[in-house]
C-alpha positions as CSV (number, residue, x, y, z in Angstrom):
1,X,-3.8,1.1,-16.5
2,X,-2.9,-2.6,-15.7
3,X,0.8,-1.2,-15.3
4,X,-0.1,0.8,-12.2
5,X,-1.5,-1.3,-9.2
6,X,1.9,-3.5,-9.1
7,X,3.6,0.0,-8.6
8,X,1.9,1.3,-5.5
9,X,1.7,-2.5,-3.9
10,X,5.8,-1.6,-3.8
11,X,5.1,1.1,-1.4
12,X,5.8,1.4,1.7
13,X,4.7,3.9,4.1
14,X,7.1,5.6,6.5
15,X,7.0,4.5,10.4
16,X,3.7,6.1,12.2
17,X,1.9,5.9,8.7
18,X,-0.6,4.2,6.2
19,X,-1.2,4.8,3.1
20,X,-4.7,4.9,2.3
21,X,-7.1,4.6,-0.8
22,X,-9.2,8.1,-1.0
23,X,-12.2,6.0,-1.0
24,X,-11.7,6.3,2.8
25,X,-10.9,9.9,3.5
26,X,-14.3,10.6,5.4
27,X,-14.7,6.9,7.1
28,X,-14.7,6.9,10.6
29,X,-11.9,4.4,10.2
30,X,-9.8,7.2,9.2
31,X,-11.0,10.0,11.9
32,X,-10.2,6.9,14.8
33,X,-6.5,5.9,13.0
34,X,-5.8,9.9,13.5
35,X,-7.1,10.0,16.9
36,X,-4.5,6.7,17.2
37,X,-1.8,9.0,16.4
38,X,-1.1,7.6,12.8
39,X,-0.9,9.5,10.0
40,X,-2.1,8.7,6.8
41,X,-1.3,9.3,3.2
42,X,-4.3,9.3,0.7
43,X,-3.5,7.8,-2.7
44,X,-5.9,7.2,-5.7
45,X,-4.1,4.9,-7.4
46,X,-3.8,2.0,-4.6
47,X,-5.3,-0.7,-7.0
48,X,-7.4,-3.3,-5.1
49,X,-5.6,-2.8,-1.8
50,X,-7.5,-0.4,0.9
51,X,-4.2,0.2,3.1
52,X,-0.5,0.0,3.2
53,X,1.4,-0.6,6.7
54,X,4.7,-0.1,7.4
55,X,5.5,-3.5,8.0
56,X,5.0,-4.6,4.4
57,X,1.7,-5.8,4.9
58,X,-1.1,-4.4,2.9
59,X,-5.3,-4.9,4.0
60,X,-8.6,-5.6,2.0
61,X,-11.3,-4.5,3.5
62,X,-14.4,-6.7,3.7
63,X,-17.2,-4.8,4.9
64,X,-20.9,-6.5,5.9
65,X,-22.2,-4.9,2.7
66,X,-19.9,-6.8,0.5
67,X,-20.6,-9.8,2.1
68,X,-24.4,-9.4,1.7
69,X,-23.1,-8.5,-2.1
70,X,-21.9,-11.7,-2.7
71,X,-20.0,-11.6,-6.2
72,X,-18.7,-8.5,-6.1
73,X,-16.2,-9.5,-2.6
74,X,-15.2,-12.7,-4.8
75,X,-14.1,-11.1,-7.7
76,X,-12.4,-8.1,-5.6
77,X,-10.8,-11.2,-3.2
78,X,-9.7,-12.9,-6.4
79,X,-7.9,-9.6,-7.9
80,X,-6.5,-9.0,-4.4
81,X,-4.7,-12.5,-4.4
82,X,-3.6,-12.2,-8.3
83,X,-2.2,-8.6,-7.2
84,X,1.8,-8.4,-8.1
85,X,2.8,-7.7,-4.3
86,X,5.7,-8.1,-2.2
87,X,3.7,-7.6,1.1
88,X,2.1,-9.8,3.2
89,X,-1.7,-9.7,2.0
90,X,-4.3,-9.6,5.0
91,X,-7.9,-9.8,4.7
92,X,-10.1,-7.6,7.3
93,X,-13.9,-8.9,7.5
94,X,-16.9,-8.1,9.2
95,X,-18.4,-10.3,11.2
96,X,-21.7,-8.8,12.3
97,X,-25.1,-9.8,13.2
98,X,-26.1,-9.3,9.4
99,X,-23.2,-10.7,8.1
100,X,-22.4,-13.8,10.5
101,X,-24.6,-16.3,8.8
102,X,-22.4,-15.6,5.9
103,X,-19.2,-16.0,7.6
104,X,-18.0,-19.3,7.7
105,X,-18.3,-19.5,3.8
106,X,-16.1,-16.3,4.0
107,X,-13.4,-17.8,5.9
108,X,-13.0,-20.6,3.7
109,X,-12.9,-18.9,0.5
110,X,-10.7,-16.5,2.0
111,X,-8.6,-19.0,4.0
112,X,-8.5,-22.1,2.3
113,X,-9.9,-21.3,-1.6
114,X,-7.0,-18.4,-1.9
115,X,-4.3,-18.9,0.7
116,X,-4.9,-15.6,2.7
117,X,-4.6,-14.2,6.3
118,X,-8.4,-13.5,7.5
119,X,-8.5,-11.0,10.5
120,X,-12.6,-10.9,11.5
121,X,-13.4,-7.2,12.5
122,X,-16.8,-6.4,14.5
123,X,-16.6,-2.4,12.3
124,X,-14.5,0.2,11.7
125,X,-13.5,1.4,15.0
126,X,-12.0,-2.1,15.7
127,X,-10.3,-2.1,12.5
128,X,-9.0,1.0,13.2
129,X,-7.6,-0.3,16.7
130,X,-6.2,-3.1,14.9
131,X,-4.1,-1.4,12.5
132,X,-3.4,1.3,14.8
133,X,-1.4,-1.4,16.8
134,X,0.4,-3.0,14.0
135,X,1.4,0.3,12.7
136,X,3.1,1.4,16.6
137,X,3.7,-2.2,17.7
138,X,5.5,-2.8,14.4
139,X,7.9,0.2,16.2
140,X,8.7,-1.7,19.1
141,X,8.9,-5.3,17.1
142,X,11.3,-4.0,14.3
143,X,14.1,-1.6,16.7
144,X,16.6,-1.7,13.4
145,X,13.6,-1.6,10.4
146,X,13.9,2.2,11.8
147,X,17.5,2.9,10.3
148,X,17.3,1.2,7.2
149,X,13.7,2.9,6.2
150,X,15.1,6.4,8.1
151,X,16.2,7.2,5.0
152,X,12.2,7.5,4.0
153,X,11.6,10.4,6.4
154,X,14.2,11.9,4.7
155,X,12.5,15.5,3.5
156,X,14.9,16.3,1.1
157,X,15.5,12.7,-0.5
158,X,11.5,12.6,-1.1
159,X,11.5,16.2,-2.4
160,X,14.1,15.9,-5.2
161,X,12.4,12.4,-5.9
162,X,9.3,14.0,-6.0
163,X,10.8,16.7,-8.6
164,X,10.4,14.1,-11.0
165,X,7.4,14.6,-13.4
166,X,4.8,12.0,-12.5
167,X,6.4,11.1,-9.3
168,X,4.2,12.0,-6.4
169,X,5.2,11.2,-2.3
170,X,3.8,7.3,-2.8
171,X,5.6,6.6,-5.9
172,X,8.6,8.7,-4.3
173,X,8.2,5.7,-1.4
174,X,8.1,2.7,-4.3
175,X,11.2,4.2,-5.6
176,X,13.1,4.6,-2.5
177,X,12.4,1.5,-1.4
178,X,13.8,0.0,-4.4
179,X,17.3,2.0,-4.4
180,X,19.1,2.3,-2.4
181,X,20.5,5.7,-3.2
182,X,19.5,8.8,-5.5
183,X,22.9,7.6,-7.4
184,X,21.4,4.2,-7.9
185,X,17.5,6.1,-9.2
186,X,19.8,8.6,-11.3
187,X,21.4,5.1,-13.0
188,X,19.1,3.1,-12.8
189,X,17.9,1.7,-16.8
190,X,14.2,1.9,-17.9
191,X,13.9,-2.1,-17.4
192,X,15.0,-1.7,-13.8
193,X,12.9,1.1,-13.2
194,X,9.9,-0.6,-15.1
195,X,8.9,-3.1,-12.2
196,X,8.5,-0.1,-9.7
197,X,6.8,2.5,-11.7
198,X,5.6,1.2,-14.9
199,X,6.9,1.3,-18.1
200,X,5.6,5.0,-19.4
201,X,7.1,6.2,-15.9
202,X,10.3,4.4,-16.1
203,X,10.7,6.2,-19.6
204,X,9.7,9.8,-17.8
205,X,12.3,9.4,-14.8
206,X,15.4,7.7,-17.1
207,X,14.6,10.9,-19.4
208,X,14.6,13.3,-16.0
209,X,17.7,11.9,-15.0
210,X,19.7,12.3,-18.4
211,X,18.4,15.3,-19.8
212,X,21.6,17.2,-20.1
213,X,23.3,14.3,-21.9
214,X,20.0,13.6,-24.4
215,X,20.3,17.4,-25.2
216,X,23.8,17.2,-26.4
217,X,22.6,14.3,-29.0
Protein backbone atom coordinates (compact mmCIF):
# COMPACT_ATOMS: atom_id res chain seq x y z
CA UNK A 1 0.00 0.00 0.00
CA UNK A 2 2.83 2.40 1.01
CA UNK A 3 4.02 1.99 -2.71
CA UNK A 4 0.91 3.79 -4.15
CA UNK A 5 0.43 7.49 -2.83
CA UNK A 6 4.10 8.49 -4.38
CA UNK A 7 2.50 7.15 -7.74
CA UNK A 8 -0.56 9.30 -8.13
CA UNK A 9 1.38 12.61 -6.47
CA UNK A 10 3.22 12.11 -10.20
CA UNK A 11 0.02 12.91 -11.91
CA UNK A 12 -0.92 15.44 -13.59
CA UNK A 13 -4.16 16.33 -14.73
CA UNK A 14 -4.72 17.52 -18.33
CA UNK A 15 -5.49 21.52 -18.93
CA UNK A 16 -9.27 22.34 -17.79
CA UNK A 17 -9.01 19.47 -15.12
CA UNK A 18 -8.43 18.19 -11.47
CA UNK A 19 -8.08 15.21 -10.33
CA UNK A 20 -10.03 14.59 -7.33
CA UNK A 21 -10.18 12.16 -4.34
CA UNK A 22 -13.83 10.34 -4.48
CA UNK A 23 -14.23 11.47 -0.98
CA UNK A 24 -15.46 14.55 -2.76
CA UNK A 25 -17.77 13.38 -5.52
CA UNK A 26 -21.08 14.82 -3.90
CA UNK A 27 -19.39 18.17 -2.13
CA UNK A 28 -20.65 21.18 -3.29
CA UNK A 29 -16.94 21.96 -4.00
CA UNK A 30 -17.27 19.72 -6.83
CA UNK A 31 -20.99 20.73 -8.26
CA UNK A 32 -19.38 24.69 -8.12
CA UNK A 33 -15.76 23.53 -9.92
CA UNK A 34 -18.29 21.97 -12.72
CA UNK A 35 -20.41 24.95 -12.92
CA UNK A 36 -16.62 26.70 -13.25
CA UNK A 37 -16.19 24.83 -16.35
CA UNK A 38 -13.46 22.39 -15.02
CA UNK A 39 -13.71 18.93 -15.26
CA UNK A 40 -12.68 16.59 -12.89
CA UNK A 41 -11.33 13.12 -12.70
CA UNK A 42 -12.29 11.00 -9.45
CA UNK A 43 -9.50 8.77 -8.22
CA UNK A 44 -9.45 6.55 -5.06
CA UNK A 45 -6.12 6.14 -4.70
CA UNK A 46 -4.98 9.97 -4.29
CA UNK A 47 -3.06 9.19 -0.93
CA UNK A 48 -3.26 12.22 1.47
CA UNK A 49 -3.75 14.79 -1.21
CA UNK A 50 -7.56 16.01 -1.90
CA UNK A 51 -6.77 17.55 -5.51
CA UNK A 52 -4.36 17.66 -8.31
CA UNK A 53 -4.01 20.94 -10.65
CA UNK A 54 -2.61 21.20 -13.80
CA UNK A 55 0.05 23.29 -12.75
CA UNK A 56 1.86 20.71 -10.61
CA UNK A 57 0.42 21.86 -7.53
CA UNK A 58 -1.58 19.56 -5.47
CA UNK A 59 -4.18 20.86 -2.22
CA UNK A 60 -5.03 19.58 1.31
CA UNK A 61 -8.06 20.41 2.39
CA UNK A 62 -8.52 21.70 5.95
CA UNK A 63 -11.97 21.96 6.70
CA UNK A 64 -13.44 23.85 10.23
CA UNK A 65 -14.18 20.23 11.41
CA UNK A 66 -10.65 19.23 11.29
CA UNK A 67 -9.60 22.02 12.97
CA UNK A 68 -12.10 21.67 15.84
CA UNK A 69 -10.50 17.87 15.57
CA UNK A 70 -7.29 18.87 16.51
CA UNK A 71 -4.94 15.64 16.07
CA UNK A 72 -6.33 14.18 13.39
CA UNK A 73 -5.35 17.66 10.93
CA UNK A 74 -1.76 17.27 12.50
CA UNK A 75 -1.06 13.93 11.71
CA UNK A 76 -2.90 14.24 8.07
CA UNK A 77 -0.60 17.86 7.73
CA UNK A 78 2.43 15.82 8.77
CA UNK A 79 1.73 12.80 6.13
CA UNK A 80 0.95 15.57 3.59
CA UNK A 81 4.55 17.23 4.00
CA UNK A 82 6.40 13.56 4.25
CA UNK A 83 4.38 12.75 0.93
CA UNK A 84 6.99 11.71 -2.03
CA UNK A 85 5.73 14.70 -4.43
CA UNK A 86 7.14 16.65 -7.20
CA UNK A 87 4.29 19.29 -6.96
CA UNK A 88 4.06 22.27 -5.18
CA UNK A 89 2.12 21.35 -1.90
CA UNK A 90 -0.74 24.01 -0.88
CA UNK A 91 -2.65 23.93 2.15
CA UNK A 92 -6.49 25.27 1.89
CA UNK A 93 -7.96 26.12 5.49
CA UNK A 94 -11.07 27.35 6.87
CA UNK A 95 -11.13 30.20 8.55
CA UNK A 96 -14.72 30.51 10.01
CA UNK A 97 -16.46 31.92 12.92
CA UNK A 98 -15.96 28.39 14.63
CA UNK A 99 -12.74 27.80 13.53
CA UNK A 100 -10.98 31.44 13.73
CA UNK A 101 -9.97 31.26 17.39
CA UNK A 102 -8.01 28.24 16.23
CA UNK A 103 -6.43 29.84 13.31
CA UNK A 104 -3.38 31.47 14.15
CA UNK A 105 -2.01 28.24 15.75
CA UNK A 106 -2.96 26.77 12.21
CA UNK A 107 -0.92 29.05 10.34
CA UNK A 108 2.05 28.51 12.23
CA UNK A 109 2.11 24.89 12.28
CA UNK A 110 1.25 24.91 8.79
CA UNK A 111 3.54 27.84 7.81
CA UNK A 112 6.37 27.82 9.96
CA UNK A 113 6.45 24.09 11.85
CA UNK A 114 6.25 22.29 8.13
CA UNK A 115 7.34 24.77 5.42
CA UNK A 116 3.94 24.86 3.54
CA UNK A 117 1.88 27.36 1.38
CA UNK A 118 -1.36 28.21 3.60
CA UNK A 119 -4.34 29.55 1.41
CA UNK A 120 -7.30 30.57 4.19
CA UNK A 121 -10.68 29.66 2.56
CA UNK A 122 -14.14 31.09 4.20
CA UNK A 123 -15.90 27.25 2.61
CA UNK A 124 -16.26 25.36 -0.25
CA UNK A 125 -17.66 27.71 -2.72
CA UNK A 126 -14.52 29.93 -2.27
CA UNK A 127 -12.31 27.09 -2.51
CA UNK A 128 -13.99 26.13 -5.44
CA UNK A 129 -13.45 29.79 -6.95
CA UNK A 130 -9.94 29.57 -6.03
CA UNK A 131 -8.96 26.54 -7.74
CA UNK A 132 -11.26 27.24 -10.55
CA UNK A 133 -8.87 30.28 -11.31
CA UNK A 134 -5.70 28.51 -10.97
CA UNK A 135 -6.83 25.76 -13.05
CA UNK A 136 -7.98 28.58 -16.25
CA UNK A 137 -5.50 31.21 -15.16
CA UNK A 138 -2.76 28.58 -15.20
CA UNK A 139 -4.02 28.58 -19.21
CA UNK A 140 -3.25 32.05 -19.86
CA UNK A 141 0.04 32.05 -17.43
CA UNK A 142 1.68 28.93 -19.05
CA UNK A 143 0.88 29.69 -23.29
CA UNK A 144 3.72 26.81 -24.20
CA UNK A 145 2.93 24.25 -20.89
CA UNK A 146 -0.08 23.57 -23.63
CA UNK A 147 2.20 21.83 -26.26
CA UNK A 148 4.38 19.98 -24.20
CA UNK A 149 1.33 18.40 -22.02
CA UNK A 150 -0.93 18.26 -25.54
CA UNK A 151 0.34 15.14 -25.80
CA UNK A 152 -1.94 14.27 -22.56
CA UNK A 153 -5.29 15.01 -24.42
CA UNK A 154 -4.04 12.71 -26.63
CA UNK A 155 -7.25 9.98 -26.87
CA UNK A 156 -5.39 7.38 -28.44
CA UNK A 157 -1.91 7.74 -26.46
CA UNK A 158 -4.15 7.36 -23.06
CA UNK A 159 -6.18 4.51 -24.59
CA UNK A 160 -3.28 2.10 -25.52
CA UNK A 161 -1.67 3.26 -22.09
CA UNK A 162 -4.72 2.50 -20.48
CA UNK A 163 -4.70 -1.20 -22.26
CA UNK A 164 -2.22 -1.97 -19.78
CA UNK A 165 -3.54 -4.25 -16.91
CA UNK A 166 -3.69 -2.07 -13.78
CA UNK A 167 -3.24 1.08 -15.58
CA UNK A 168 -6.32 3.23 -15.31
CA UNK A 169 -6.58 7.20 -16.93
CA UNK A 170 -4.57 8.68 -13.70
CA UNK A 171 -1.86 6.32 -13.70
CA UNK A 172 -2.04 6.56 -17.64
CA UNK A 173 -1.30 10.52 -16.68
CA UNK A 174 1.82 9.52 -14.05
CA UNK A 175 3.16 7.54 -16.98
CA UNK A 176 2.97 10.00 -19.61
CA UNK A 177 4.27 12.50 -17.84
CA UNK A 178 7.28 10.52 -17.09
CA UNK A 179 8.05 9.43 -20.90
CA UNK A 180 8.24 11.03 -23.15
CA UNK A 181 6.99 8.60 -25.76
CA UNK A 182 5.08 5.17 -25.86
CA UNK A 183 8.73 3.92 -27.24
CA UNK A 184 10.30 5.24 -24.14
CA UNK A 185 7.04 3.25 -21.66
CA UNK A 186 7.55 0.12 -24.10
CA UNK A 187 11.59 0.27 -23.01
CA UNK A 188 11.46 1.53 -20.14
CA UNK A 189 13.15 -1.28 -17.22
CA UNK A 190 11.15 -2.15 -14.11
CA UNK A 191 13.49 0.17 -11.85
CA UNK A 192 12.64 3.10 -14.07
CA UNK A 193 9.12 2.38 -14.15
CA UNK A 194 9.15 1.63 -10.26
CA UNK A 195 9.20 5.40 -9.16
CA UNK A 196 5.96 6.09 -11.18
CA UNK A 197 3.87 3.12 -10.60
CA UNK A 198 5.16 1.04 -7.93
CA UNK A 199 7.02 -1.84 -7.96
CA UNK A 200 4.20 -4.70 -8.47
CA UNK A 201 2.99 -2.31 -11.44
CA UNK A 202 6.31 -1.76 -12.96
CA UNK A 203 6.56 -5.67 -13.12
CA UNK A 204 2.75 -5.78 -14.75
CA UNK A 205 3.57 -3.08 -17.60
CA UNK A 206 7.49 -4.32 -18.35
CA UNK A 207 5.68 -7.84 -18.70
CA UNK A 208 2.72 -6.07 -21.05
CA UNK A 209 5.28 -4.66 -23.09
CA UNK A 210 7.43 -7.90 -23.71
CA UNK A 211 5.04 -10.49 -23.88
CA UNK A 212 5.80 -11.81 -27.26
CA UNK A 213 9.59 -11.97 -26.50
CA UNK A 214 8.96 -13.69 -22.72
CA UNK A 215 6.73 -16.31 -24.70
CA UNK A 216 9.51 -17.34 -27.00
CA UNK A 217 11.69 -18.17 -23.68
Amino acid sequence: METKAPVLLNAVPPYGHVIASEKWRNTSLIQSLKGGGVKILFETELGVADFHLPNKSCILYVSECDIIAANSYKRKLVRYRNASSSFQQLVLVENTRLSEQYFSAVQKFVVFDLGLTLLPVSGQTEASQLITQMVHGNRRENPFRRTSSSRLLDPAVLALVQQVPGVGRVKALALLQRFSSIQQLCNAAPVELEPVVGQAAAQQIHSFFHKPTAAGT
